[in-house]
N, C-alpha and C positions, 0 to 999 in steps of 0.2 A: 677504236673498235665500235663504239657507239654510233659516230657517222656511218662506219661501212655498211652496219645491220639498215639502220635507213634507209642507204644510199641501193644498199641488193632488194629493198622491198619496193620502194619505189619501179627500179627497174622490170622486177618481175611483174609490180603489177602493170608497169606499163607495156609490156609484152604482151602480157592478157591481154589488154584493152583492144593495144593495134592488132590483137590473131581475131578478135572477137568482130571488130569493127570491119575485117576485113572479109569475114565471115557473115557479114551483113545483121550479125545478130545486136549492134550497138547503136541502131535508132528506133523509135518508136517508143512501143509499150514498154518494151526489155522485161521478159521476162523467161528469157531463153536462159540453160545452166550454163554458169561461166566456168572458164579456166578451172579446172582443181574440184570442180565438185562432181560429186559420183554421176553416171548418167541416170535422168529421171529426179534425181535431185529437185526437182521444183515439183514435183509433184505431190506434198506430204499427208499424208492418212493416217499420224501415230504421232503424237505430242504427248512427248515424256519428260521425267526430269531425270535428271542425273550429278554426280559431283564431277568437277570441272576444276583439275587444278587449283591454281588461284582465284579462279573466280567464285567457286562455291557451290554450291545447288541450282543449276541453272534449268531451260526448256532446250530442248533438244526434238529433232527430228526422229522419226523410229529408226535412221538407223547413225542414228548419235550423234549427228551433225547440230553446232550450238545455232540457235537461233538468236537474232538481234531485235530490237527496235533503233530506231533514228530520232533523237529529238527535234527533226524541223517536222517532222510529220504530227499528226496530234490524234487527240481522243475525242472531242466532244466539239463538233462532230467529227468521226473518225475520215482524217485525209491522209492519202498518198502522195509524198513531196519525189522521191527514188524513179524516177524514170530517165529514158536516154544512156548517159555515160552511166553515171552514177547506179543502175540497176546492173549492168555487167558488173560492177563491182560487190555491187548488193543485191546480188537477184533474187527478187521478193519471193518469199513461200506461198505457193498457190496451190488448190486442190481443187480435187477433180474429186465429187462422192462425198461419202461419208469420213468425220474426223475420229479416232480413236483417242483417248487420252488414257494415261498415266500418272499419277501424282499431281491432278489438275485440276478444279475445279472445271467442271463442263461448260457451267454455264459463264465463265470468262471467253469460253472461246467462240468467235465466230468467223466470219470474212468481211469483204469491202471489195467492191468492183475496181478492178483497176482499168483506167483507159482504155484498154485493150480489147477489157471485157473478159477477162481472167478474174476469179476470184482471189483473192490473196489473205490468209491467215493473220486471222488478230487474235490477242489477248488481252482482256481487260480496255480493250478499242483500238490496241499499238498495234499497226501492222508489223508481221514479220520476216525476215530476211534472214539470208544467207548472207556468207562471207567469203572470197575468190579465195584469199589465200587462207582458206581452213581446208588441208589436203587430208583430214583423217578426221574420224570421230573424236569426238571431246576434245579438239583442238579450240582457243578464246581467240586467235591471232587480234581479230577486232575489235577485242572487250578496248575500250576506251578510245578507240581512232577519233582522232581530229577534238576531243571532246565531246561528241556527238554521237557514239553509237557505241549501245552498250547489249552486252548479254543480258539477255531477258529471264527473272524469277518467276514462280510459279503463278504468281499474282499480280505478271505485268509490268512490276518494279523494274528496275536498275539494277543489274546486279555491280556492287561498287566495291567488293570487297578486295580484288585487285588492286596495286599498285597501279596506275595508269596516266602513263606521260601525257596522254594528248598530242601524242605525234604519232603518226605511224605514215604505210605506204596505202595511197588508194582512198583518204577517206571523203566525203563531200561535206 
């Protein structure tokens, strides 16, 4: 049962990738909404926290979509590693105007130019991102993918209170 869960996430996400790819939105900057999340999704203006299953008190999108960081990316100074394939899967949170926060220290949050020339959502310097296969609010699908990408705390942190294989479908 354990392979088949794999074996359907993989698949799905690699559906995404080829609908996205073929959609022309899977080269360049990538910072188009993938597969499964709400339309305008990449556009965030409300960074809230909320509890999240297993993973705990995490940041969240205003309309409750979890947000991530990626460990190849870094803080100081703050880089974007997530572009091409890997943003379909992870399409980074970018805004356009003013940020709202929630149970968030203000001055954690800022942005970072992506390639493109989109801004993209940081906290605490981690840029942040979506997840393809988080098809509802307070969904974690991604909390632990690959070892490398975790739901993000109020302060930037890891959230690690999850269980987390290190395997999933889609991670970079």
């Amino acid at each position: 049962m354990h392979a088949t869960h794999h074996l359907t996430g993989y698949a799905a996400t690699g559906a995404a990738i080829l609908t996205l790819t073929l959609a022309g939105c899977g080269s360049g900057g990538g910072n188009g909404s993938a597969a499964g999340t709400p339309a305008g999704a990449t556009t965030a203006t409300t960074l809230m926290t909320a509890k999240v299953g297993k993973v705990g008190t995490v940041v969240t999108d205003g309309k409750g979509y979890v947000l991530y960081r990626f460990d190849a990316d870094s803080v100081h100074p703050t880089k974007v590693t997530c572009y091409g394939t890997c943003a379909v899967v992870w399409p980074a949170a970018t805004v356009k105007g003013s940020v709202t926060v929630k149970g968030i220290d203000r001055n954690l949050v800022s942005t970072v130019k992506r390639s493109g020339g989109t801004s993209q959502l940081t906290l605490a310097g981690w840029p942040l991102y979506r997840y393809a296969e988080d098809h509802g609010p307070k969904q974690a699908h991604g909390q632990g993918v690959d070892g490398t990408w975790w739901a993000v705390t109020a302060t930037g942190a890891k959230a690690t209170t999850a269980s987390t294989s290190g395997t999933g479908g889609g991670g970079y």
